[in-house]
N, C-alpha and C positions, 0 to 999 in steps of 0.2 A: 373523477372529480365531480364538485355538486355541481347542479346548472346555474347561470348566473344570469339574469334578467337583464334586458338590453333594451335602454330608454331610447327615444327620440333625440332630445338631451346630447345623447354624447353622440349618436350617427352625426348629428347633424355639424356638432363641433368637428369629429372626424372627417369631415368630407368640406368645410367651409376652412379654406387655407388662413383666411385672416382673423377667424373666430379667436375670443380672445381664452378657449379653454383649446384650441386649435393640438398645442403641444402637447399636455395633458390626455387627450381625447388619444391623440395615436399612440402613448408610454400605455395607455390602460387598456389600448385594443390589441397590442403587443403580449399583455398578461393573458387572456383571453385565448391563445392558442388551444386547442383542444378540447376545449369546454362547453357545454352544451349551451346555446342560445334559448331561452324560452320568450317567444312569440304572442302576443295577444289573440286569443280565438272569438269567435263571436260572444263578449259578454255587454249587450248595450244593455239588457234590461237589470241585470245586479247592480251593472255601471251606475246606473242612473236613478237605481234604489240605492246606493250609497250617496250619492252626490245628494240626493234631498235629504237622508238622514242626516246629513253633515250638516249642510245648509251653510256651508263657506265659498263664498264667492271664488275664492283663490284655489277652490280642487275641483278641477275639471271633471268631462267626463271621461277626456282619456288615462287623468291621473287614477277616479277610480278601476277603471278597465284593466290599467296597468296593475295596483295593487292586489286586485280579485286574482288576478293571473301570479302573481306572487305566491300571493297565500294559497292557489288552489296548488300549484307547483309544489309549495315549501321551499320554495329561495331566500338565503338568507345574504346574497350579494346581489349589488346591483351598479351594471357601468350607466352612468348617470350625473350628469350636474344639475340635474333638478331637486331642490332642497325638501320637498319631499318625502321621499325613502328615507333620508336619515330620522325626522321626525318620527317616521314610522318604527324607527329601532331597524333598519336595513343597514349594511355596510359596505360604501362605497370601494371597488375594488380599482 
């Protein structure tokens, strides 16, 4: 199976019992059996040559860090409730 990119986003709903993406977060980490996790490696200086080309307040540096790893990857799912990925043309698994 391809690898599927694994945001902050949904760890944090899966592990925070009262979040309100709480249920969700555990149905999509259940789909996830076997499937390769891809990880952020050191990218702060793309990160952050993205993030000024952008010049939007609302994408961080670790949203670019995350999408650099995306596309250095070639993932084309991502477990995630940060809106985001799907802007980016990513599909929420």
């Amino acid at each position: 199976m391809s690898p599927v990119f694994v945001d902050t986003s949904a760890l944090l709903a899966l592990l925070v019992v009262n979040d309100v993406s709480h249920a969700a977060a555990r149905a999509g980490f259940e789909r996830l059996h076997d499937r390769e996790a891809a990880l952020t490696d050191d990218l702060h200086e793309r990160a952050l040559d993205l993030v000024l080309e952008r010049g939007q307040a609302a994408f961080s540096l670790v949203d670019a860090a995350s999408l650099l790893t995306i596309r250095d990857r070639g993932i084309h799912e991502v477990f995630a409730f940060d809106g985001h990925f799907e802007v980016e043309g990513l599909t929420p698994v």
